[in-house]
N, C-alpha and C positions, 0 to 999 in steps of 0.2 A: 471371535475372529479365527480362522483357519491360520493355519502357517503358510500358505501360498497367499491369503490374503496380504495380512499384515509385509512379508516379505514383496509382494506388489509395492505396498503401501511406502516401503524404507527409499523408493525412487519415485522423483516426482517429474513431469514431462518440460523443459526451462520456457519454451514458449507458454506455457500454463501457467507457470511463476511468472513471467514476464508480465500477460495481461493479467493477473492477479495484484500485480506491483505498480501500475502503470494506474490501475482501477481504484487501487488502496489510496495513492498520492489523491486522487483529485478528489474523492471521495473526504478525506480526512481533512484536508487540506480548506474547501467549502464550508465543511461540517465545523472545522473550527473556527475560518472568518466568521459563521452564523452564531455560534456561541460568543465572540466579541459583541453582538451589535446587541447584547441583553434586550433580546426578543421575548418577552414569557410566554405567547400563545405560540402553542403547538403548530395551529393552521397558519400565524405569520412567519415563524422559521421557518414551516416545510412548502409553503408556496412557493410556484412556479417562478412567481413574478420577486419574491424573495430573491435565488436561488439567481436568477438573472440579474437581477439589479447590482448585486453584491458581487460577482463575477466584472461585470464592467468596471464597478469602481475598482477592483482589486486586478486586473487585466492584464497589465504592464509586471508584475511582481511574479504571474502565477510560473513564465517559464525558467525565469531566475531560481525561482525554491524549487520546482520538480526537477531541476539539475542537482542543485546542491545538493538537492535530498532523495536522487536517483542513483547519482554516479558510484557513490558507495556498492552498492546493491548489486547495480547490473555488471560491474566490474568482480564482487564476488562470484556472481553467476558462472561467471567465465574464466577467472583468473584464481590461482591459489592467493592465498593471505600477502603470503611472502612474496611475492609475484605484484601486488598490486600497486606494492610503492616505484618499483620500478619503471614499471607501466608510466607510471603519471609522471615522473622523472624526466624519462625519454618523449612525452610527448609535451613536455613542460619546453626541453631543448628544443624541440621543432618549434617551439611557437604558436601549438595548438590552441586552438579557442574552447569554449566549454564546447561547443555544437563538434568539433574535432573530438574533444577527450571521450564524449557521450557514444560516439560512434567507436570508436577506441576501446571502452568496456564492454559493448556491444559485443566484439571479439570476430563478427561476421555480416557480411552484407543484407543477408537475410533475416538476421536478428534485429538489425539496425534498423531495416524496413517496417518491422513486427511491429517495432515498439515506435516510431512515425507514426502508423495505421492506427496505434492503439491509441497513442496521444490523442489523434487529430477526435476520432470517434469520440471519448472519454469528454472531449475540450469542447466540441461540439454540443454534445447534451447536454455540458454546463449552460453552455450560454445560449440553449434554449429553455435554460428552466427546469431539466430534468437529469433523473437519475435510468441510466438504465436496470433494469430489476436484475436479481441474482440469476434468474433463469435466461434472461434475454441475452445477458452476458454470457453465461455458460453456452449459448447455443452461436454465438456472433463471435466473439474472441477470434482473433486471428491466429492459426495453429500452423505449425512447419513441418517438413520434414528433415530428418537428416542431421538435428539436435540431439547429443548425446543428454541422459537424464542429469538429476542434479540429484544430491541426499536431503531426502525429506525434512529429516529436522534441519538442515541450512536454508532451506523454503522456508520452512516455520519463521526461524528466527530474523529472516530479510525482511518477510511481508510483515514480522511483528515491529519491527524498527522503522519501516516505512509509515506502516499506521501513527504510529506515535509521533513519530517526527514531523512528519507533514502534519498531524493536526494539531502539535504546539506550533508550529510553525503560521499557521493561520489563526490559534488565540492570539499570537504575537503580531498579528496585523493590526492597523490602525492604531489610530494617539491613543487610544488606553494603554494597551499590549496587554488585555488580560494575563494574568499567571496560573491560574487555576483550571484544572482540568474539571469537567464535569463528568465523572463518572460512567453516568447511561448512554453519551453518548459514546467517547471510549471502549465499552464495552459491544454495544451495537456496530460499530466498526472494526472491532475485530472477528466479532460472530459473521459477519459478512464476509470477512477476508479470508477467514478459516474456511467458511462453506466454498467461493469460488475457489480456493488454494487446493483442497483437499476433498472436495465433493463432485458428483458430476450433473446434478443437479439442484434443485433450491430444497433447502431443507426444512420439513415442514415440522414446527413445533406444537404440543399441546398446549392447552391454556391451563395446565395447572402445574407447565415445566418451571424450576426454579432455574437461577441463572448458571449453575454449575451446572447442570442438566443438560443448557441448552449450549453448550460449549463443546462438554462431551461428547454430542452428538455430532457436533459440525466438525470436531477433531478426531471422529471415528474410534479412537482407545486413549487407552491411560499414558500411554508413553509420547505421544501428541499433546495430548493434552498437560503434560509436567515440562516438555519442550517449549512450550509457549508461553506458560506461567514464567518460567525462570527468567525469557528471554523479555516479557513485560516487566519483572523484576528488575533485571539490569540495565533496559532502556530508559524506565523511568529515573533510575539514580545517574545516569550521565543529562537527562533532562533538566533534572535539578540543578546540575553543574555547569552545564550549556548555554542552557536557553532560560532558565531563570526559573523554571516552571516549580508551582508548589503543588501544595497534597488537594 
C-alpha cells in the first residue's frame, strides 16, 4: 500500500457504513434463525424457499432486534461516546418511541431516509428468498452527499458488533435458543461485511486461499485486519455475558 492509499483508507464514507450495517443485521440475523432450525443440507439452509419461510415465521420479531441491535451503531456513527447517553436521556424525557430514538441517532434527515431505503430493500429480498450479492449491493446501496467521513477502524469495530450480535441474536430465536455459534458461518459474515465495508467491489478469492488470507484481503492491510480481530475478541466476551452464547 502507498501512503495516500492507506491514508484514503483511515476515513470511511458513513452512508457506506450505514448500508454495510443495515446489510450485516439482516444478513446475520437470518443466517442465525437458519442455524437454529439444525438444517444439515447445504441446499435446505441456503434455499429460497428456506430463507422465505423462516423470515415469515420470525416476521414480527425482526424490526424489534434490528433496533435493539442498530441503535447502538448508528448513534456512534453520529454522536461521540460521551455524547450518546445523553442523547437517549433527552429523548427518553420527550417520550420518544424506538422509531423516534432510531431517527434520533440518525443525527439527519437524509441519513434517516438512507437507512428507511436500506431497510426496506435488505427486508424485501429477505422475504423473497434472497440475498442480494456483494456486487449487487456495492452497485445499489444508497449513497449521500454532504456526510462528513467516519474513522475507519470505528467502521471496523460497528459492523463487527453488528455482525455478531444480530446473528446471536437469531441462534437465540425460537424454543431451543441455540447457544453455540457455528464458526463457518461467522466467519462468512464478516468476510462479507469486511468486503462491502471496505472494498469497492466483490472480492474474488483463489481456491487454495486459506481463511486468514481471505480476510486479509477483504480488510485490505494488517492494521484492518488486527482492528477487527480484537474487536471480534471483545464482542464475543460481552456475548457470553449477554446473550448466553458459548464457544
Amino acid at each position: 500500500q502507498t501512503n495516500s492509499s492507506i491514508q484514503t483508507l483511515m476515513k470511511t464514507d458513513k452512508y457506506k457504513l450505514l448500508a454495510a450495517l443495515v446489510r450485516s443485521f439482516f444478513e446475520s440475523f437470518s443466517l442465525g434463525i437458519i442455524d437454529n432450525s439444525h438444517m444439515e443440507k447445504a441446499e435446505d439452509r441456503n434455499s429460497a424457499q428456506t430463507v422465505k419461510k423462516l423470515m415469515l415465521e420470525h416476521y414480527e420479531h425482526i424490526a424489534p432486534v434490528f433496533f435493539d441491535t442498530l441503535f447502538f451503531p448508528l448513534a456512534a456513527m453520529n454522536f461521540e461516546y460521551a455524547d450518546i447517553e445523553r442523547v437517549v436521556r433527552e429523548a427518553q424525557q420527550k417520550g420518544d418511541d424506538m422509531m423516534a430514538l432510531v431517527k434520533t441517532a440518525c443525527a439527519s434527515d437524509a441519513m434517516y431516509e438512507a437507512m428507511v431505503t436500506e431497510y426496506k430493500r435488505n427486508f424485501s429480498n429477505l422475504l423473497a428468498g434472497r440475498y442480494a450479492s456483494t456486487a449487487d449491493h456495492l452497485l445499489s446501496y444508497t449513497k449521500g452527499e454532504g456526510a462528513e467521513d467516519i474513522d475507519t477502524d470505528r467502521a471496523i469495530e460497528l459492523t463487527v458488533r453488528v455482525v455478531m450480535y444480530a446473528y446471536a441474536r437469531g441462534l437465540r430465536r425460537g424454543t431451543e435458543g441455540r447457544k453455540s455459534v457455528r464458526q463457518a458461518s461467522l466467519f462468512c459474515l464478516l468476510i462479507d461485511a469486511m468486503n462491502v465495508l471496505l472494498l469497492d467491489e466483490a472480492m474474488k478469492f483463489d481456491d487454495d486461499d486459506e481463511l486468514a488470507a481471505m480476510f486479509l484481503k477483504v480488510c485490505i492491510n494488517e492494521h484492518n485486519f488486527t482492528v477487527m480481530t480484537s474487536e471480534m475478541d471483545r464482542t464475543f466476551d460481552e456475548l457470553v455475558r449477554k446473550e448466553g452464547i458459548t464457544q
